[in-house]
C-alpha positions as CSV (number, residue, x, y, z in Angstrom):
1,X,-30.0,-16.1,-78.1
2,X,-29.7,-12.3,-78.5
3,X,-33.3,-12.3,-76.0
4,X,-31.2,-14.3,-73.3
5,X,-30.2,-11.9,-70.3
6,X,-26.5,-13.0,-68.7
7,X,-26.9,-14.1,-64.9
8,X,-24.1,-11.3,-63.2
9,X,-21.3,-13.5,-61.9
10,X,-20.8,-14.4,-58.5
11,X,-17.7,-13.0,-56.7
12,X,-15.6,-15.7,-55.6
13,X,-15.0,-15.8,-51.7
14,X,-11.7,-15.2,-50.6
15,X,-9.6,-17.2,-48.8
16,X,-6.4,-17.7,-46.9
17,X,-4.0,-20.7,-46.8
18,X,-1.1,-19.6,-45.0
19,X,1.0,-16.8,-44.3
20,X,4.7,-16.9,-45.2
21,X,7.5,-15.1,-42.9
22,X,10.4,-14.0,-44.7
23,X,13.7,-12.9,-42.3
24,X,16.4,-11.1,-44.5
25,X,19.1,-10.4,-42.3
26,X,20.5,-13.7,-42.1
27,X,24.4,-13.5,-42.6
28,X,25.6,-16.4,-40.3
29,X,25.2,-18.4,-43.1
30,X,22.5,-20.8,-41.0
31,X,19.7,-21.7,-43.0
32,X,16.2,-21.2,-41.3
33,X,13.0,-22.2,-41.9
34,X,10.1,-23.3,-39.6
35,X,6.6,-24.6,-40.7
36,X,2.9,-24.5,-38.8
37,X,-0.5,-25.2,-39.7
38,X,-0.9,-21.6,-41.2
39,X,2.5,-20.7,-41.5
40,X,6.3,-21.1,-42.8
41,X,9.0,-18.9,-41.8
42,X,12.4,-19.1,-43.9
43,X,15.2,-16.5,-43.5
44,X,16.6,-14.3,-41.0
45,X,19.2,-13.8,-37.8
46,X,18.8,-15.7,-35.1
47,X,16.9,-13.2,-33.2
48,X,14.7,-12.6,-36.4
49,X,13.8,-15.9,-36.7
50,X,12.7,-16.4,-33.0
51,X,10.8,-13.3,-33.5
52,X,9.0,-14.7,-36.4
53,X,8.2,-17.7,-34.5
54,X,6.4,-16.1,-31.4
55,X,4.6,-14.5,-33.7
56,X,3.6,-17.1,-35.8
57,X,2.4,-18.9,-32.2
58,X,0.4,-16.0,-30.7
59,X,-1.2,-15.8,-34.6
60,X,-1.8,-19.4,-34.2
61,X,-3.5,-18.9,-30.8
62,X,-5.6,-16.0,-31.1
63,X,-7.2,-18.2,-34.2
64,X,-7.8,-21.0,-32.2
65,X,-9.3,-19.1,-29.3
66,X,-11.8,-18.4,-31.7
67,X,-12.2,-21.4,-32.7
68,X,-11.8,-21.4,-36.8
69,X,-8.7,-22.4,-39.2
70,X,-7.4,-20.3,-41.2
71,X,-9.2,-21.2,-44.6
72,X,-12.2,-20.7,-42.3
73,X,-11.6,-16.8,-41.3
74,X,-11.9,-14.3,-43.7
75,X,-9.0,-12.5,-45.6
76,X,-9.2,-9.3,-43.4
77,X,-9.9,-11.2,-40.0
78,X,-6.2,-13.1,-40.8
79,X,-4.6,-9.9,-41.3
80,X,-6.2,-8.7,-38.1
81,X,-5.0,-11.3,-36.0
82,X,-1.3,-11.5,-37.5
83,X,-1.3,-7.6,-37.2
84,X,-2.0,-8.3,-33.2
85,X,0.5,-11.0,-33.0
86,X,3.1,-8.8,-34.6
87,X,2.4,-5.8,-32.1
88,X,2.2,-8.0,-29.3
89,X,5.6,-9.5,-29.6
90,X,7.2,-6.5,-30.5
């Protein structure tokens, strides 16, 4: 066996199941959470929260529009989108 070259390993693909939201200034003592396809939001004020969820929606758009889910785009194309979502809703 000493003859027998190794095969170099194949790097894995990765890939994306969901993205998580996290609010943390929640004081009201409401509990929040909210769950999509790609994504669950817990935490946050009021206005935090309803942030997190527009954001969550144009995310969930803009991946539709081109047509893939998100274990279907790549890791950076994910980040890409939710980085436009975020700066889109402000």
């Amino acid at each position: 066996m000493a003859g027998k070259k190794r095969q170099p390993r194949k790097k894995a693909k990765s890939t994306v199941a969901g993205v998580v939201g996290v609010g943390l200034d929640g004081e009201d003592g409401h509990t929040r959470v909210t769950r999509t396809e790609e994504t669950v939001l817990v935490g946050g004020s009021a206005e935090t929260h309803e942030r997190m969820q527009e954001t969550a929606i144009r995310f969930s758009e803009n991946l539709e529009k081109r047509g893939k889910t998100i274990q279907e785009a790549s890791a950076r194309e994910v980040m890409d989108l939710l980085r436009d979502a975020i700066e889109k809703t402000g």
